[in-house]
C-alpha positions as CSV (number, residue, x, y, z in Angstrom):
1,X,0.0,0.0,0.0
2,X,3.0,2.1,0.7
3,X,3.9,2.4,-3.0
4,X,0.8,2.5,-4.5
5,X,-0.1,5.8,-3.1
6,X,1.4,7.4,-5.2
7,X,-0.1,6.2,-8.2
8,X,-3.6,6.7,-6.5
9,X,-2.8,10.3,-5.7
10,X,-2.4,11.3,-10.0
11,X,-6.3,10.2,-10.3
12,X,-7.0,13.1,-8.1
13,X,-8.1,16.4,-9.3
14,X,-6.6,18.4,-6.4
15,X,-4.2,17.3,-3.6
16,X,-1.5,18.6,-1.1
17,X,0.7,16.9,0.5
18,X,1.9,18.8,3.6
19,X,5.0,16.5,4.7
20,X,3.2,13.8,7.2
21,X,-0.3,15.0,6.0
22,X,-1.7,14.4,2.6
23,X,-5.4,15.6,1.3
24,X,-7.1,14.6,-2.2
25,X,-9.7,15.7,-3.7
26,X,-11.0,13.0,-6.8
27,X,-11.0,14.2,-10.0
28,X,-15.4,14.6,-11.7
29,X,-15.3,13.1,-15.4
30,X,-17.9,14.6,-17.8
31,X,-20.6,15.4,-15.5
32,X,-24.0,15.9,-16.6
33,X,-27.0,18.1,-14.6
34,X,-29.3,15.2,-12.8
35,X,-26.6,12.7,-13.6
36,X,-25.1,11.8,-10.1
37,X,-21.6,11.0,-9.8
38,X,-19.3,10.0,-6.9
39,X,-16.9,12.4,-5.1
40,X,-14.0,11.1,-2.8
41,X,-11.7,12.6,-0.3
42,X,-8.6,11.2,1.1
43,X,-6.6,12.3,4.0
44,X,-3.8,10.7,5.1
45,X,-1.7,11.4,8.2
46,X,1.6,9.3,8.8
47,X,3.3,10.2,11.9
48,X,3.1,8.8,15.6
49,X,1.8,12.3,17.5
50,X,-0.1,14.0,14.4
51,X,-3.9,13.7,15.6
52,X,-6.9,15.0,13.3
53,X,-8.6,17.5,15.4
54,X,-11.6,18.3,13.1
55,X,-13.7,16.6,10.9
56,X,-13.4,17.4,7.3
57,X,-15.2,20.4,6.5
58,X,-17.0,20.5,2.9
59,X,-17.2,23.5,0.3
60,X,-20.1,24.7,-0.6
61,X,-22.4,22.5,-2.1
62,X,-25.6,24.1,-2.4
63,X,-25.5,23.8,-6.8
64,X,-25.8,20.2,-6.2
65,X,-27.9,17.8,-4.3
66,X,-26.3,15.1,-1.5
67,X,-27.5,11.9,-2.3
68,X,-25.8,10.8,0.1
69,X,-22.7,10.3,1.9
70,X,-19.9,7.5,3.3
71,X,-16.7,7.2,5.0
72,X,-13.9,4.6,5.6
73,X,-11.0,4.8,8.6
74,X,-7.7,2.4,7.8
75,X,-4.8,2.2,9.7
76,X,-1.9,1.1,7.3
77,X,1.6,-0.9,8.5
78,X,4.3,0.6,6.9
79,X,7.2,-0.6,9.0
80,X,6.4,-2.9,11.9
81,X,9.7,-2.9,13.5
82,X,9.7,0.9,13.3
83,X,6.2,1.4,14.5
84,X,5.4,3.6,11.6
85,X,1.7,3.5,10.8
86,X,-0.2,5.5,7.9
87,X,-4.0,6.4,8.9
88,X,-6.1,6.8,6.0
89,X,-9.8,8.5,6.0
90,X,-11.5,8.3,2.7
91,X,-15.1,10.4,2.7
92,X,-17.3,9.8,-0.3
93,X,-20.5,11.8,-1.3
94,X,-22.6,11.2,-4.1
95,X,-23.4,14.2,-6.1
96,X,-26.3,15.5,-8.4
97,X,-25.5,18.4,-10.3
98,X,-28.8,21.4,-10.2
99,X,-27.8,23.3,-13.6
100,X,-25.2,23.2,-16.1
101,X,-22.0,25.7,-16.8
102,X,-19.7,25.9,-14.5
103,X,-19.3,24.8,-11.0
104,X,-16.1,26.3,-8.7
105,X,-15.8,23.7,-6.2
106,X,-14.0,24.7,-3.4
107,X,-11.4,24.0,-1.1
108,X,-11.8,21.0,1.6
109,X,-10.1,21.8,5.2
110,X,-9.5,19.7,7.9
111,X,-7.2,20.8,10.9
112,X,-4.2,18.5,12.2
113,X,-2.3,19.3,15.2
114,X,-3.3,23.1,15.6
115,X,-2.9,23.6,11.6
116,X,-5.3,24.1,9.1
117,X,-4.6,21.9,6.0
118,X,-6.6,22.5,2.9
119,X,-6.8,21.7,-1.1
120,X,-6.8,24.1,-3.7
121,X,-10.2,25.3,-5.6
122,X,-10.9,23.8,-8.8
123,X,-13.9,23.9,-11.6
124,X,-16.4,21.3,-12.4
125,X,-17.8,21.7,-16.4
126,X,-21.6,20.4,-16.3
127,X,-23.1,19.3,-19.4
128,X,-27.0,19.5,-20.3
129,X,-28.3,16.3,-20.0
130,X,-30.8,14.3,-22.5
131,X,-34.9,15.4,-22.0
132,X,-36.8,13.3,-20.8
133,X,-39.9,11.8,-22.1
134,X,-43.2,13.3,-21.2
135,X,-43.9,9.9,-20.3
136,X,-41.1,9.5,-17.5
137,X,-41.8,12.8,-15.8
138,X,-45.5,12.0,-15.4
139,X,-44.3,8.9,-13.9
140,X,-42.2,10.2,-11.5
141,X,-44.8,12.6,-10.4
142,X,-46.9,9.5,-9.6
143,X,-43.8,7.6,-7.2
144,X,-44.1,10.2,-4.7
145,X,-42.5,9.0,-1.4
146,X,-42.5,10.7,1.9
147,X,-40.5,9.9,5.5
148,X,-41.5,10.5,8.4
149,X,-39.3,10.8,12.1
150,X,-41.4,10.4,14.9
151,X,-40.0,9.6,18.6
152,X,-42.1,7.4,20.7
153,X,-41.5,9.2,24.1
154,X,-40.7,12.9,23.3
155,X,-39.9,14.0,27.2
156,X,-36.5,11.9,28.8
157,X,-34.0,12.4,31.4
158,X,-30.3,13.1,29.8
159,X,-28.6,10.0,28.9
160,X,-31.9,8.1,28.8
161,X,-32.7,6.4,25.9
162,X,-35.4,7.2,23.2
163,X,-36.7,5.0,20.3
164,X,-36.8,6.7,16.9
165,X,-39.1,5.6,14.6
166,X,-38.4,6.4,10.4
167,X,-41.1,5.7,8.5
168,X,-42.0,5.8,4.3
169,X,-45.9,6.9,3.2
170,X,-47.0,6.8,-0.5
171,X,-50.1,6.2,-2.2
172,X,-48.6,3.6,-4.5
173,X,-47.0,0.8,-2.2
174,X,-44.5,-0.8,-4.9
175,X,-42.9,2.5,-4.2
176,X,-41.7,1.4,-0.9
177,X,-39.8,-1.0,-2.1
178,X,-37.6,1.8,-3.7
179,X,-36.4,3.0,-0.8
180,X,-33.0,2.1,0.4
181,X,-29.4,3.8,2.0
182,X,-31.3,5.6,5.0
183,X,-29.2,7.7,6.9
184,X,-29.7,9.3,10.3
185,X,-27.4,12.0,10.5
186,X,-24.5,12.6,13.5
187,X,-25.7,15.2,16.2
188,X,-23.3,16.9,18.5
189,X,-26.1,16.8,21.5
190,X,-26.6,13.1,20.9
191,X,-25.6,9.5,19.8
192,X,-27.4,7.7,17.9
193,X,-27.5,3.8,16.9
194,X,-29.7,1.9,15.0
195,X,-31.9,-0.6,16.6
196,X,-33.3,-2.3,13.6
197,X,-32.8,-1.7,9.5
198,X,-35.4,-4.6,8.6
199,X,-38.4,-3.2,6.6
200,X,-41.9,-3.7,8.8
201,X,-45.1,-5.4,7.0
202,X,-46.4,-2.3,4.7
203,X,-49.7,-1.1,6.3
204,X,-52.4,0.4,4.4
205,X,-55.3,3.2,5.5
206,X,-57.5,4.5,3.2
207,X,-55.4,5.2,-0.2
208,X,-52.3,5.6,1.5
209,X,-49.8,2.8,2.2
210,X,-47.3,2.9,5.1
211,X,-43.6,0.8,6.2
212,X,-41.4,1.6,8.7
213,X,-37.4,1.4,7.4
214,X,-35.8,2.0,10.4
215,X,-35.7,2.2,14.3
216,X,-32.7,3.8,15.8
217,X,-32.0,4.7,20.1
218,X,-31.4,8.3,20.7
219,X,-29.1,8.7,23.7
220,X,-28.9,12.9,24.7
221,X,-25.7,14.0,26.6
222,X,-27.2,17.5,26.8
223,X,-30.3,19.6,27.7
224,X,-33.2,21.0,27.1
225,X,-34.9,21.0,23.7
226,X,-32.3,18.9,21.2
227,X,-33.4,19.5,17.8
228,X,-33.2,15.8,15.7
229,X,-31.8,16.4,11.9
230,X,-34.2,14.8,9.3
231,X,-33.6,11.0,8.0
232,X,-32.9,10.7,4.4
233,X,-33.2,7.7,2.1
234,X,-32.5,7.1,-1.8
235,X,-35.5,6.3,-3.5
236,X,-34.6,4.8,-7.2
237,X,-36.6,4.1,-10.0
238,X,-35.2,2.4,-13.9
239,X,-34.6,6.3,-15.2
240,X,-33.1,7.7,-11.9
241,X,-32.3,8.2,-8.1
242,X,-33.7,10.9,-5.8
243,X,-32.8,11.8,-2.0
244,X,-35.7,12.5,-0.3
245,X,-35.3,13.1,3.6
246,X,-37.9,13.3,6.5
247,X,-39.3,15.9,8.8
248,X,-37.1,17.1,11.8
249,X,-38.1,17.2,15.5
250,X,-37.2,17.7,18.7
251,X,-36.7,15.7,22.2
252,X,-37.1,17.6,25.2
253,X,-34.5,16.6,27.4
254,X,-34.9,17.1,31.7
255,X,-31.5,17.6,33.9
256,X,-31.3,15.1,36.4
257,X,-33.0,15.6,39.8
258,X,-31.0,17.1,42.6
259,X,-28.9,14.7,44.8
260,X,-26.4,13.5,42.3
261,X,-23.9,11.3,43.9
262,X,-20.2,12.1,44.0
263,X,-19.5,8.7,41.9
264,X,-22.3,8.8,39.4
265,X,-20.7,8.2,36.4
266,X,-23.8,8.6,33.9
267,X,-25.5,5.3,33.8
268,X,-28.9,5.9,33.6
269,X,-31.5,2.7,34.2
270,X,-31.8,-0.2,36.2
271,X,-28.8,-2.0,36.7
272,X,-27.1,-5.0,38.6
273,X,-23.0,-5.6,39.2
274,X,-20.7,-8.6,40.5
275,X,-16.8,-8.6,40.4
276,X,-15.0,-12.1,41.3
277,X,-11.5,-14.0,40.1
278,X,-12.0,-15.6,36.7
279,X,-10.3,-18.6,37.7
280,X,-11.6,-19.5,41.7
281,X,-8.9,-22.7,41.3
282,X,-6.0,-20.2,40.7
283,X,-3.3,-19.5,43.6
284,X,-2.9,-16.0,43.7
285,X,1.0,-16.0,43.4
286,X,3.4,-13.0,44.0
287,X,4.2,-10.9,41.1
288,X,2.1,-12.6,38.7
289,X,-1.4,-12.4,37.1
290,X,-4.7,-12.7,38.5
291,X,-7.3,-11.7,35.9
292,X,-10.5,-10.3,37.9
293,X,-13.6,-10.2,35.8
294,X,-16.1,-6.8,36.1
295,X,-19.6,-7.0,35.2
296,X,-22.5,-4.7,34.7
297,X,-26.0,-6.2,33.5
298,X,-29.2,-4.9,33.4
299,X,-31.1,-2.1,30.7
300,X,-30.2,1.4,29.7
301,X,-27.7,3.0,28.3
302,X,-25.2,0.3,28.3
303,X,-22.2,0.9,26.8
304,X,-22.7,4.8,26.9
305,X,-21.1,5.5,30.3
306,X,-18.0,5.1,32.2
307,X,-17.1,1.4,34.8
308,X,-16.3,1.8,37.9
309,X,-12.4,1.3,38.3
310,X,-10.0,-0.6,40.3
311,X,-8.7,2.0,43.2
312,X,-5.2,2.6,43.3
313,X,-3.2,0.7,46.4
314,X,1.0,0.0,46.7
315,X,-0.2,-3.9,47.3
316,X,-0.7,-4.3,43.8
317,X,-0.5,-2.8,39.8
318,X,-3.6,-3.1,37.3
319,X,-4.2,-2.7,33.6
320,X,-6.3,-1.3,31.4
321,X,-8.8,-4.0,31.2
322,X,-10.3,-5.4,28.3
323,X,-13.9,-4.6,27.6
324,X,-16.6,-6.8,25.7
325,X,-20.6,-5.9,25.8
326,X,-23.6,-8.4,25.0
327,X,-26.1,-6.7,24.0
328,X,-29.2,-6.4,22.6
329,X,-32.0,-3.8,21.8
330,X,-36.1,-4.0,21.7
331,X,-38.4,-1.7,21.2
332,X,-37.9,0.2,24.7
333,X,-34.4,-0.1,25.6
334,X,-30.8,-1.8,25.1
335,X,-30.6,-4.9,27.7
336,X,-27.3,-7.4,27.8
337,X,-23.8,-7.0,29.8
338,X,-20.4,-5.3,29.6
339,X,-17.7,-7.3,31.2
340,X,-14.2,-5.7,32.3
341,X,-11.0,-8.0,32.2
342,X,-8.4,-6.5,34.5
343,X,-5.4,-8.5,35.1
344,X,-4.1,-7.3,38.6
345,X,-0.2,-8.4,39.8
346,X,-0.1,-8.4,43.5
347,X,3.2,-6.8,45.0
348,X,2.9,-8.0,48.2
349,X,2.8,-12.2,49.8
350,X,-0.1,-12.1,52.5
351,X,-3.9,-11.2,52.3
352,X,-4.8,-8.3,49.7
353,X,-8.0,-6.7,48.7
354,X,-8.6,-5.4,45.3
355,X,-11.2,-2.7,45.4
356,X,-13.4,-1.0,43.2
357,X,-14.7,2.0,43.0
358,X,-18.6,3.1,44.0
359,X,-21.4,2.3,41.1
360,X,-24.1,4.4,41.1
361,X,-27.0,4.8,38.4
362,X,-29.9,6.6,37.8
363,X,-33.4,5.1,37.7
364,X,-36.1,7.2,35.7
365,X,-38.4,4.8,36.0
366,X,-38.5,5.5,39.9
367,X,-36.9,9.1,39.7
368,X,-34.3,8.8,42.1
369,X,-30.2,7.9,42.4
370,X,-29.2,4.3,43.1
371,X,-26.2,3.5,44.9
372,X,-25.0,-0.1,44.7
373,X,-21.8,0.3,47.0
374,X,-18.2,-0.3,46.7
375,X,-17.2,-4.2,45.6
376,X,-14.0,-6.1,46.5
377,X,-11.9,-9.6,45.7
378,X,-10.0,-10.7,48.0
379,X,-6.9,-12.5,47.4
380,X,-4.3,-14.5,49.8
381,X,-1.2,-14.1,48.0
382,X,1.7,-16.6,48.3
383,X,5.1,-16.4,47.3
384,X,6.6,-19.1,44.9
385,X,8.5,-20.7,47.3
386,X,5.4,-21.0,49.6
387,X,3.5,-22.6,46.9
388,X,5.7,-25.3,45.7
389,X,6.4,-26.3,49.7
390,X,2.2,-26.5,50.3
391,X,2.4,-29.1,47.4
392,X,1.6,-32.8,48.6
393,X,3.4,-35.8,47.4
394,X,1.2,-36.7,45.1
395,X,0.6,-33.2,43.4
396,X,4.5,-33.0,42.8
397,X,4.9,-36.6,41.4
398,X,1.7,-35.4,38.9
399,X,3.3,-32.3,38.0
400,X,7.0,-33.6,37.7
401,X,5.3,-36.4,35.0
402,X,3.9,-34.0,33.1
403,X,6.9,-32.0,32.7
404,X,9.0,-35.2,31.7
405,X,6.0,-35.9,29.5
406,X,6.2,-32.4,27.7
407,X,10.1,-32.0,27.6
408,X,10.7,-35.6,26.8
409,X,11.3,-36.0,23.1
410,X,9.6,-39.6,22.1
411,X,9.4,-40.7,19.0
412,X,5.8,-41.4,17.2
413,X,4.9,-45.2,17.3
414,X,3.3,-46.3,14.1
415,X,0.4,-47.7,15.1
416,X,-1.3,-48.8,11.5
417,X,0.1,-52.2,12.1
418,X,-0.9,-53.0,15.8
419,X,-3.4,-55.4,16.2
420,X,-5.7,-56.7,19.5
421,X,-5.6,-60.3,19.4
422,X,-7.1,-61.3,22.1
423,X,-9.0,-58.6,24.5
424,X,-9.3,-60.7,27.8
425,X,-5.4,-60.9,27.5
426,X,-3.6,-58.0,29.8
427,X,-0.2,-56.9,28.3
428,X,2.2,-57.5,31.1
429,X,4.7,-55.6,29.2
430,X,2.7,-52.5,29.5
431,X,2.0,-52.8,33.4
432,X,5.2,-53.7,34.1
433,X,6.7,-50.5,32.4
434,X,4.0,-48.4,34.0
435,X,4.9,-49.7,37.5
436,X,8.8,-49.3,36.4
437,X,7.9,-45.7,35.7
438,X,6.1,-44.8,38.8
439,X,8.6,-46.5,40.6
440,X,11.2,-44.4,39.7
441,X,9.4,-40.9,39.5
442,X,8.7,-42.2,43.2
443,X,12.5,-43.0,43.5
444,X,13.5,-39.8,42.7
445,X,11.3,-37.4,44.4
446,X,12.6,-39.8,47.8
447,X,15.8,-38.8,46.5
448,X,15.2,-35.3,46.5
449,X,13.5,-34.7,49.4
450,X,16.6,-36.9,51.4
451,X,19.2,-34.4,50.0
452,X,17.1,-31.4,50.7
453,X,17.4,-33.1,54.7
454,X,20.7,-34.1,54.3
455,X,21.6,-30.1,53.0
456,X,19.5,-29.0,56.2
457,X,21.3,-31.5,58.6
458,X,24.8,-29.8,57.4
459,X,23.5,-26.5,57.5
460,X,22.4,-27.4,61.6
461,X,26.4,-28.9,61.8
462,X,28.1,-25.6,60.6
463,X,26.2,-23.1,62.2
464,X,28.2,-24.3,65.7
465,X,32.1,-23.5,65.1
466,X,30.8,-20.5,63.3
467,X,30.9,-17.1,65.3
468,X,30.2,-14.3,62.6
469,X,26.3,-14.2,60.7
470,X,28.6,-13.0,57.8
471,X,30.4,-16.3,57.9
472,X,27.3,-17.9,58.6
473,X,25.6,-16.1,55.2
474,X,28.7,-17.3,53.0
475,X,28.9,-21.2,53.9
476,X,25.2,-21.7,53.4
477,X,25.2,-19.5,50.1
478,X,28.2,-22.0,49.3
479,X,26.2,-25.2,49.6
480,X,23.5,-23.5,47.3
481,X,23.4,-23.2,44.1
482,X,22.1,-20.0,42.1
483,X,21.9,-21.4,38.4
484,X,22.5,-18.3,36.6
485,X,24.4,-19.5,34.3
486,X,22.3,-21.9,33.2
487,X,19.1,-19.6,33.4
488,X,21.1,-17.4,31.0
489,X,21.6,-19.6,28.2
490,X,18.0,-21.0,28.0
491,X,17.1,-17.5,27.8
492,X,19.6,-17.2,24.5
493,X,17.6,-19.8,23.2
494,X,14.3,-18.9,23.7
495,X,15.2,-15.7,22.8
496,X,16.8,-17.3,19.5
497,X,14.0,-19.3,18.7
498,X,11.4,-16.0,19.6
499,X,9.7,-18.2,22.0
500,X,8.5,-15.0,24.0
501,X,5.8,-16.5,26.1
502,X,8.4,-19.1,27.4
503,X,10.8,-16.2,28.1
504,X,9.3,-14.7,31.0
505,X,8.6,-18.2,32.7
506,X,12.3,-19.0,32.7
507,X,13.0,-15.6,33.9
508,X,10.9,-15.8,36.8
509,X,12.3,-18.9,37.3
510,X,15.7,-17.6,37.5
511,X,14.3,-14.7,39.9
512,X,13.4,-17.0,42.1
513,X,16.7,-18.9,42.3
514,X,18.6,-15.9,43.1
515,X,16.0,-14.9,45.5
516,X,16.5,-18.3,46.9
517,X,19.9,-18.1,46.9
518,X,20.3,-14.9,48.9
519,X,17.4,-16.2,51.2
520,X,15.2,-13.7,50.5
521,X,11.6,-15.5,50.9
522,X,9.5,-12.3,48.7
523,X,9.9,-9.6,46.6
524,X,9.7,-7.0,48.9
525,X,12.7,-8.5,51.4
526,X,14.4,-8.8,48.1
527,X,14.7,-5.3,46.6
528,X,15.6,-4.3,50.6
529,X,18.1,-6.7,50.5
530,X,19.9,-5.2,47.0
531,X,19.4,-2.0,48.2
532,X,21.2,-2.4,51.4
533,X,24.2,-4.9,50.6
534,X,24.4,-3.9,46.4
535,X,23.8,-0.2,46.4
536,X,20.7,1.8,46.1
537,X,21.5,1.9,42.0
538,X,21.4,-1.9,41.9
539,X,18.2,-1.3,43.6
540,X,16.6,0.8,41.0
541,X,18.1,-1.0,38.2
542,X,16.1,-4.1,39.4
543,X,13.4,-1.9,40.1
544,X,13.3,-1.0,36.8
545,X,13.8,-4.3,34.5
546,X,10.4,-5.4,36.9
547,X,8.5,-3.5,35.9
548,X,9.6,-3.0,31.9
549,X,9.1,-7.6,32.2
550,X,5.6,-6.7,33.0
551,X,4.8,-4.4,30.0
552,X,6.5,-6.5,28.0
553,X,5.1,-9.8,29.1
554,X,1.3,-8.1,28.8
555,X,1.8,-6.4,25.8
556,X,-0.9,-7.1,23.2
557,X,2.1,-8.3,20.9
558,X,5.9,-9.3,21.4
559,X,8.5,-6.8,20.2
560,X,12.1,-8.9,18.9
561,X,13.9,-6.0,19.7
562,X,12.8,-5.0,23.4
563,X,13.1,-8.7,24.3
564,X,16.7,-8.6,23.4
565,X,17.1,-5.3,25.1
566,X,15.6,-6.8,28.3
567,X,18.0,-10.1,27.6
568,X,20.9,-7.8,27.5
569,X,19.8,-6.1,30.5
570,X,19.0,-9.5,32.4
571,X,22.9,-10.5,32.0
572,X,24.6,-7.3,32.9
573,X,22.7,-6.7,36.5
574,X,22.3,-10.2,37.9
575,X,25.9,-11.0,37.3
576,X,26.0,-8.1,39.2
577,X,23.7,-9.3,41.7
578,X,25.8,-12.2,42.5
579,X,29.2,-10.7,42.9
């Protein structure tokens, strides 16, 4: 897409390209009056802090009539490793030229960072177009079509919902079936979204035949009287296409009552909340991931206001969560759920409580303020080390067979040619290699736990001829083991073979070996510990690489480079660490 820009920007009539911002204006072949044709603008921004501040603001276009009107938003890769990104806008309106000669179109602005950027005027030639039979134009004065915008309840509170109603009257009703490409304009006192596009069953009374084409949901974020632009549609025949649009009207909008609650966040209906661990089986562990799952059900204006947030506290770090909505709209309101994924990392072993802010909505149904409360999750947070020792023997055994299982390389048996000969036969070769297996997982966690006695019983044997607790400190970080070095190069190749998500499992594996090493039972007495025996720069640098593995390991995507930055960075300060 990067080098067919370009190429695109020739077609164009009238363009400037302003560095980092580019706008086009399409080039109008051979127009002809009542003839529509299609008219395109393109702006383009590349660059990480330019931000479009205004929509893009048409020339006068009263010599023509607006059929109607579109717009596209792409964001375009142009170097992934760079972060460069290209966003695109492309506006479209469909033109029908009033009266032949010429037409001075003028110049399109739109304003970009505090700068105005704009094309240059150009002339549009518009030819005379056949007559038409006397026998077309009585025709067409016989397909008259007219909309109609109605709102079912005229009189709401701000931020309540109201059902719009767009419906087509004619006297003929094969006309009805003409109509297409409705379009309920933007208003800057309210959003609108469309509940329903389906044409109703046409109704007749008397001569005149009726259908509705649309049903939208007016939200209002101001006011007072809020004026409601008319609907248009396209209504098409075999010589031509019209725009025809609908009356305009106006929804009185009510403030709220008095008594607004400090946390009212504008939610306005008759809503219900829970907040809870997504996984109740998880172990809350130190410095990693809990996910905590927010939701808010009910009717209203869901999806139109702001969730309550996780509160701030030094026993834990939150990010922005995720947000999904289920929803669904009748002929009253919008009813479903929005849920909140947060993923909290607790910063401290011991009990915690994750708290969130106060929900509060309005009901207009009763006219008053409803407060639901604050909510909480509470989490007993261990450290690794506490986790692995509240394992039981069996739980261990498991999980040490299923690593063997997963690391083990075994090759793929060929089973096309084994054959069952006789069922009521039991392979002694199998249950004799499954108790030979078991046997020795059993045989080896036995010999593990008897060295981890036998390391305890000469611990208990040295601490007598020793006098100093520095001397004391050295021998028993002399009979253990830190594994850096091996840490290290599995990193390498994990790093080499971009296994990312593995990355930051062996590095919080080789976290906890040096905290183990240096006896440090959490990550708190840890960063104390660097800061008073390795320097208060040590400190921060550790600090620091915590918290840039926790972007790094959340980020939506992995990045080559930063992982080999934080690789880099990984070698230099825990061979630091152990001097």
């Amino acid at each position: 897409m990067k080098h067919k820009i370009p190429y695109i920007l020739f077609l164009f009539s009238a363009f400037v390209t302003y560095g980092q911002v580019t706008l086009a204006v399409s080039d109008v072949k051979d127009p002809k009056v009542n003839q529509r044709f299609n008219l395109t603008v393109i702006l383009e921004i590349n660059g990480e802090n330019m931000e479009q501040e205004t929509p893009l603001r048409m020339p006068d276009l009263s010599k023509f009539d607006i059929i109607g009107t579109a717009s596209e938003q792409n964001t375009i890769v142009l170097d992934s490793k760079k972060g460069e990104v290209l966003n695109q806008m492309v506006y479209q309106v469909v033109l029908n030229p009033k009266q032949a000669g010429k037409i001075k179109f003028g110049s399109v602005l739109v304003t970009v960072n505090g700068k105005i950027y704009k094309t240059e005027p150009f002339d549009i030639y518009v030819r005379e177009n056949e007559k038409k039979s006397s026998v077309a134009e009585n025709s067409n004065k016989n397909s008259e079509v007219h909309l109609n915008l109605e709102i079912e309840d005229k009189v709401v509170y701000k931020n309540e919902p109201a059902i719009a109603i767009v419906r087509a009257y004619s006297k003929d009703f094969g006309n009805l079936r003409k109509v297409s490409n409705i379009h309920f304009p933007a208003s800057k006192n309210a959003k609108i979204k469309p509940i329903n596009l389906t044409k109703s069953v046409i109704e007749t009374n008397g001569d005149v035949a009726s259908q509705i084409i649309g049903k939208y949901m007016i939200f209002p974020n101001a006011t007072g009287n809020i004026e409601i632009s008319p609907v248009s549609a396209t209504l098409s025949n075999a010589t031509q296409s019209k725009k025809i649009s609908s009356n305009p009207t106006t929804l009185n909008v009510k403030k709220l009552p008095e008594g607004m609650p400090a946390n009212y966040k504008n939610a306005v209906g008759n809503f219900d909340w829970s907040v809870a661990k997504q996984n109740e089986d998880q172990k809350p562990e130190l410095e990693l991931p809990v996910t905590i799952i927010l939701k808010i059900y009910g009717r209203g204006n869901l999806g139109d206001f702001h969730l309550p947030h996780i509160v701030n506290s030094s026993d834990y770090v939150f990010f922005k969560p995720k947000i999904t909505s289920k929803t669904s709209a009748n002929s009253k309101n919008i009813a479903g759920e929005i849920t909140a994924e947060y993923l909290v990392i607790p910063k401290k072993a011991g009990p915690i409580s994750v708290q969130f802010e106060n929900f509060c909505y309005f009901n207009p149904e009763e006219k008053s303020y409803v407060n639901l409360g604050t909510k909480s999750v509470e989490l007993d947070v261990k450290t690794h080390e506490q986790i692995v020792n509240g394992k039981s023997t069996i739980e261990m055994v498991n999980e040490y067979t299923n690593n063997v299982l997963e690391t083990v390389n075994t090759p793929v048996l060929q089973t096309h040619n084994l054959k069952i000969k006789d069922k009521s036969k039991i392979n002694w070769n199998v249950v004799l290699s499954n108790l030979g297996l078991m046997a020795a997982l059993l045989s080896l966690f036995f010999v593990i736990k008897k060295r981890k006695v036998k390391k305890k019983m000469t611990v208990k044997k040295l601490v007598a001829p020793i006098t100093s607790i520095a001397e004391t400190e050295e021998i028993i970080r002399n009979n253990k083991n830190h594994h850096l070095g091996e840490n290290i190069n599995f990193l390498k190749i994990l790093t080499k073979n971009k296994d990312f998500e593995h990355f930051f499992i062996a590095y919080q594996e080789l976290n906890n070996d040096i905290k183990n090493y240096f006896s440090m039972a959490d990550e708190n007495s840890f960063r104390k510990f660097l800061e008073q025996h390795k320097g208060a720069k040590i400190a921060d640098e550790y600090r620091i690489l915590s918290e840039k593995i926790q972007i790094e390991r959340f980020a939506p995507f992995y990045n080559d480079e930063e992982i080999e930055g934080l690789l880099e960075t990984i070698i230099t300060l825990y061979s630091e660490i152990i001097k």
